[in-house]
C-alpha positions as CSV (number, residue, x, y, z in Angstrom):
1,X,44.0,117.9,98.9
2,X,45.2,121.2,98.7
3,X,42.8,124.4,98.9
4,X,41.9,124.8,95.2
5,X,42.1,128.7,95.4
6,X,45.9,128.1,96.4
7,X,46.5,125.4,93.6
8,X,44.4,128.4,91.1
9,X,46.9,130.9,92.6
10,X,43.4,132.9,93.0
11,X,41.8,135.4,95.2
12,X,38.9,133.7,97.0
13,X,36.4,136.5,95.7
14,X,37.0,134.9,92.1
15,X,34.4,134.1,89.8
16,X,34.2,130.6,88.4
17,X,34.9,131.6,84.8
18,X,37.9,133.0,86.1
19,X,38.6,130.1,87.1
20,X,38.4,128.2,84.3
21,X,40.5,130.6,82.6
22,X,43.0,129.9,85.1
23,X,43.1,126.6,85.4
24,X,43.8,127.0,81.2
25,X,46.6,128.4,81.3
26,X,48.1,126.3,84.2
27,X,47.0,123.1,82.3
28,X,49.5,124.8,79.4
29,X,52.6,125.2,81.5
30,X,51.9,122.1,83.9
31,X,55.2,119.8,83.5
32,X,53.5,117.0,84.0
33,X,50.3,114.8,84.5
34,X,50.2,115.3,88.3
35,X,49.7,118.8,87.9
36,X,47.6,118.5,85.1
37,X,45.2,116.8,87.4
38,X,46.0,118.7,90.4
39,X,44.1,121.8,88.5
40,X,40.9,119.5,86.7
41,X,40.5,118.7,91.0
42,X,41.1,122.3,91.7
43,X,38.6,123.5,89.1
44,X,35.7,120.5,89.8
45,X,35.8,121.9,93.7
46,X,35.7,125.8,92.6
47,X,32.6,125.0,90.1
48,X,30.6,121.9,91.9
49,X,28.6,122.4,94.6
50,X,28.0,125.9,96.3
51,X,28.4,124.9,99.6
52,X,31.9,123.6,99.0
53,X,33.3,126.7,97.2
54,X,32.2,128.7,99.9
55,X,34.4,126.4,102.6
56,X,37.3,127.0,100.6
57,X,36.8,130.3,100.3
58,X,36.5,130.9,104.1
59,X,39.6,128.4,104.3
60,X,41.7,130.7,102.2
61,X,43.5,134.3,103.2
62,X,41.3,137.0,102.1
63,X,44.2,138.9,100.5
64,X,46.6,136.1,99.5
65,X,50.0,137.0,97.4
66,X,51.7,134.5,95.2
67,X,53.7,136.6,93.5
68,X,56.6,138.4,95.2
69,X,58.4,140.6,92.8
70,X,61.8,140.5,95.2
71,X,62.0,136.7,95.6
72,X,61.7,136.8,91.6
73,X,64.4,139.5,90.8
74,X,66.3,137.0,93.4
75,X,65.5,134.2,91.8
76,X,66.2,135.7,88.2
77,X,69.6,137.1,89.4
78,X,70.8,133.4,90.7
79,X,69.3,130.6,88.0
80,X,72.8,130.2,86.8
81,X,75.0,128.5,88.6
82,X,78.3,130.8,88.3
83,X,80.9,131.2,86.5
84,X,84.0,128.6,86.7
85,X,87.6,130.8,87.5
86,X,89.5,132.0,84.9
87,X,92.7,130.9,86.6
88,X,93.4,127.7,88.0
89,X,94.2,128.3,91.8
90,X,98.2,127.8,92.7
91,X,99.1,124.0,93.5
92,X,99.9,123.5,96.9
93,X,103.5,123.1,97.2
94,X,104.0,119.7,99.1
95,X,104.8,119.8,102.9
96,X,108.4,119.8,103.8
97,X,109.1,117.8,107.0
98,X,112.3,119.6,107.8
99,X,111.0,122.8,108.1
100,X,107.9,121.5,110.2
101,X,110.2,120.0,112.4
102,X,112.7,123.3,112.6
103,X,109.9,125.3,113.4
104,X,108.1,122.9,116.3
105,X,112.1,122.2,117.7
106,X,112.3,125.5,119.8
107,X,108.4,125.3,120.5
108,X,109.0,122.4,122.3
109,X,112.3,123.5,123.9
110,X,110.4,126.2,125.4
111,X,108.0,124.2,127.1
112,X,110.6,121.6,128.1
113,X,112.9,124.0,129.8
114,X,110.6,125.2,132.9
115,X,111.4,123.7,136.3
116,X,109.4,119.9,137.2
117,X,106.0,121.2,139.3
118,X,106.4,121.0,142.9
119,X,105.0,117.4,144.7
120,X,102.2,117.8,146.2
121,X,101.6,116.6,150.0
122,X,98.9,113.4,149.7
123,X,97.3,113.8,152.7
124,X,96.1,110.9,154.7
125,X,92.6,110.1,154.0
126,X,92.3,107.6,157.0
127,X,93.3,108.8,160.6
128,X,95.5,105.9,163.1
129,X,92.0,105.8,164.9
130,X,89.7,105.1,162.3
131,X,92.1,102.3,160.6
132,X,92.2,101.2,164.1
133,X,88.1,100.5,164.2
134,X,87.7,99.4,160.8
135,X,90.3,96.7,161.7
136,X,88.3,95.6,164.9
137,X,85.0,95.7,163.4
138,X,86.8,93.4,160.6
139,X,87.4,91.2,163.2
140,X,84.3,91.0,165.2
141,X,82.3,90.0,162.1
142,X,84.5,87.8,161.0
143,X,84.5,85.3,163.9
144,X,81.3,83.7,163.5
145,X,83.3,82.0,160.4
146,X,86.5,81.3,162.4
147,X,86.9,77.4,163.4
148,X,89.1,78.5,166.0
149,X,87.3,81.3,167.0
């Protein structure tokens, strides 16, 4: 549950009849039952026992503000959605291959025409003398598995 002072939109120094005349005139704008029960709940915990009205008022900002006059005048200014365009945009003219291709043709030309990259030197990764041991160790493990060996 919500704190009943926020569901009141009231001030936590208000009285209980005030209240009560709250939760009126949200009961007469509520949209539906949810919120028509959501302020009986409010109003039972602002006027029942003592000891709970004072929690919520110790849960709830001492100087709470639900109304903001900007977010209003923003919200008044753009509840309509807006207005359709007088004129129909332009159709889009439909895409002619020929003049796609005339204008990638010298594009490509371009990049085509520069000389082939030089080759680059591979170097070799394995020295004569270390293919040269790799090959003997080969060997020597491998003759325990040699028949002739």
């Amino acid at each position: 549950m919500s704190n009943p002072f926020e569901a009141l939109r009231l001030d936590p120094a208000a009285t209980p009849e005030e209240a009560v005349r709250q939760a009126g005139r949200l009961r007469q704008r509520a949209a539906d039952e949810a919120a028509v029960a959501a302020v009986r709940q409010a109003v039972r915990a602002l006027t029942g026992r003592p000891e709970e009205r004072l929690l919520h008022e110790l849960l709830t900002h001492p100087r709470p503000c639900y109304s903001w006059p900007a977010l209003e005048r923003f919200a008044a200014a753009f509840r309509r959605p807006p207005r359709p365009a007088e004129a129909a945009p332009a159709p889009v003219p439909p895409l002619d291959l020929a003049e796609v291709a005339a204008l990638l043709r010298p594009l490509v030309v371009a990049e085509l025409d520069g000389p082939p990259p030089p080759f680059e030197p591979v170097a070799d990764p394995d020295a004569p003398a270390e293919v040269a041991r790799q090959t003997a160790e080969a060997l020597w493990q491998a003759l325990p598995f040699e028949p002739e060996g």
